[in-house]
C-alpha positions as CSV (number, residue, x, y, z in Angstrom):
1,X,12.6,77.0,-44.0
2,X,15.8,75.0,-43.5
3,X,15.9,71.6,-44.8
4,X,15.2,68.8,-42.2
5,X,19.1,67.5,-42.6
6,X,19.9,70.3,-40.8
7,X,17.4,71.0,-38.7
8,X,18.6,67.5,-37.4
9,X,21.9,68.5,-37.3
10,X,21.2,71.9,-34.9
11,X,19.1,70.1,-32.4
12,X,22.3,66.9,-32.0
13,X,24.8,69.6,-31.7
14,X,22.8,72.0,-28.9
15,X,22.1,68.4,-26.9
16,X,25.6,67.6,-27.3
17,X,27.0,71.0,-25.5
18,X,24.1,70.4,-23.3
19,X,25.5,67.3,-22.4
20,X,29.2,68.7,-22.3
21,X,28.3,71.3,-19.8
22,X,26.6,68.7,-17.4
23,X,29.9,66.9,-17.5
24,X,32.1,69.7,-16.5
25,X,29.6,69.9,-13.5
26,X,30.2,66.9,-12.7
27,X,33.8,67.3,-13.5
28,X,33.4,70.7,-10.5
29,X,31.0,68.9,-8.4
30,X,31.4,65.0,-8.1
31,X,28.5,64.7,-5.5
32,X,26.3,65.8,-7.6
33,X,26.1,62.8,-9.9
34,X,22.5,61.7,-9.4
35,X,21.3,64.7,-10.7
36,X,23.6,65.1,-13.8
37,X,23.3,62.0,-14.8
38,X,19.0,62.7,-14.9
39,X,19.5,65.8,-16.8
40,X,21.6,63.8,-19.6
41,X,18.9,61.3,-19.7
42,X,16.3,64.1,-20.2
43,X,18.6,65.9,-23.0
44,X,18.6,62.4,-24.4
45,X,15.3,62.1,-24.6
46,X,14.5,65.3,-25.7
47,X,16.7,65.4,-28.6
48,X,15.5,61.5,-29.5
49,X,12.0,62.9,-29.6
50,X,12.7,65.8,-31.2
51,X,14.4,63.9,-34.2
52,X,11.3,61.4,-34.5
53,X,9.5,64.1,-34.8
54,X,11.2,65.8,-37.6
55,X,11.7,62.4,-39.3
56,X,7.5,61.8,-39.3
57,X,6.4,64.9,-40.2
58,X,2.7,65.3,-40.5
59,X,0.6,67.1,-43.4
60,X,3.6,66.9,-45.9
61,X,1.3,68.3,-48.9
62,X,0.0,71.3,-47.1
63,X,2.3,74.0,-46.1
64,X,-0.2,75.8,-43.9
65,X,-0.4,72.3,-42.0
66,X,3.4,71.6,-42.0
67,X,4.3,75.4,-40.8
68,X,2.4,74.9,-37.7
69,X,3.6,71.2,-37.4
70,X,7.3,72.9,-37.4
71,X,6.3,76.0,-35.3
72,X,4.7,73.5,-32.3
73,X,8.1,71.3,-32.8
74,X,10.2,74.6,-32.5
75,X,7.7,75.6,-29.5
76,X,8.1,72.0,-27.8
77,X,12.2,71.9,-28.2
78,X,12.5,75.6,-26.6
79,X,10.5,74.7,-23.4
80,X,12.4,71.4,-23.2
81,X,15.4,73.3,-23.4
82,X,14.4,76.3,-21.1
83,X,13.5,73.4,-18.1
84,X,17.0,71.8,-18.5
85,X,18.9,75.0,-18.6
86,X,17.4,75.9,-15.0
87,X,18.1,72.3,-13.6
88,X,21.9,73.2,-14.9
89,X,21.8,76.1,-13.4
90,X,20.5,75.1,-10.3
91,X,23.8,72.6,-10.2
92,X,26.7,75.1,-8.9
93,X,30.1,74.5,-9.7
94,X,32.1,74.1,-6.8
C-alpha cells in the first residue's frame, strides 16, 4: 500500500486538474459561472474530506480493519469523482 504522504498527494493533484479544467470552461463559456463555481466547491469538499479521512484513520493495529477502511475511502473518492466528471461534462465549451 502507498504511504498516506502520498496518497495525500494524488488526491490534491487530481482535485487540482479538476479544478483547472472547470476554469478553462469557464474561460470557453463565461455564462456558465454559477455552475462552475458549484463544481469547484464540490471538488473542494471532496478532496478536504477525503484528506481528513486519510489523516484519522480508523483500526490502525489491524490490517484486515485498515484494508477495508482504505478500500471504502478509495470506493467513496471514485464515486465523488465519477459525479463531478459528468457535471463537467455536461458544461460544453463554447
Amino acid at each position: 500500500m502507498a504511504s498516506r504522504k502520498d496518497l495525500k498527494k494524488d488526491i490534491k493533484f487530481v482535485s487540482i486538474e479538476l479544478i483547472s479544467e472547470c476554469y478553462v470552461r469557464f474561460i470557453f463559456n463565461p455564462s456558465k459561472e454559477k455552475e462552475i463555481n458549484e463544481l469547484v466547491n464540490k471538488i473542494n469538499k471532496l478532496n478536504y474530506e477525503a484528506i481528513t479521512r486519510i489523516s484519522h484513520t480508523v483500526g490502525k493495529r489491524n490490517r484486515k480493519i485498515t484494508k477495508a477502511y482504505y478500500k471504502d475511502l478509495q470506493n467513496y473518492f471514485e464515486k465523488g469523482l465519477k459525479e463531478i466528471l459528468e457535471e463537467l461534462n455536461a458544461i460544453k465549451i463554447a
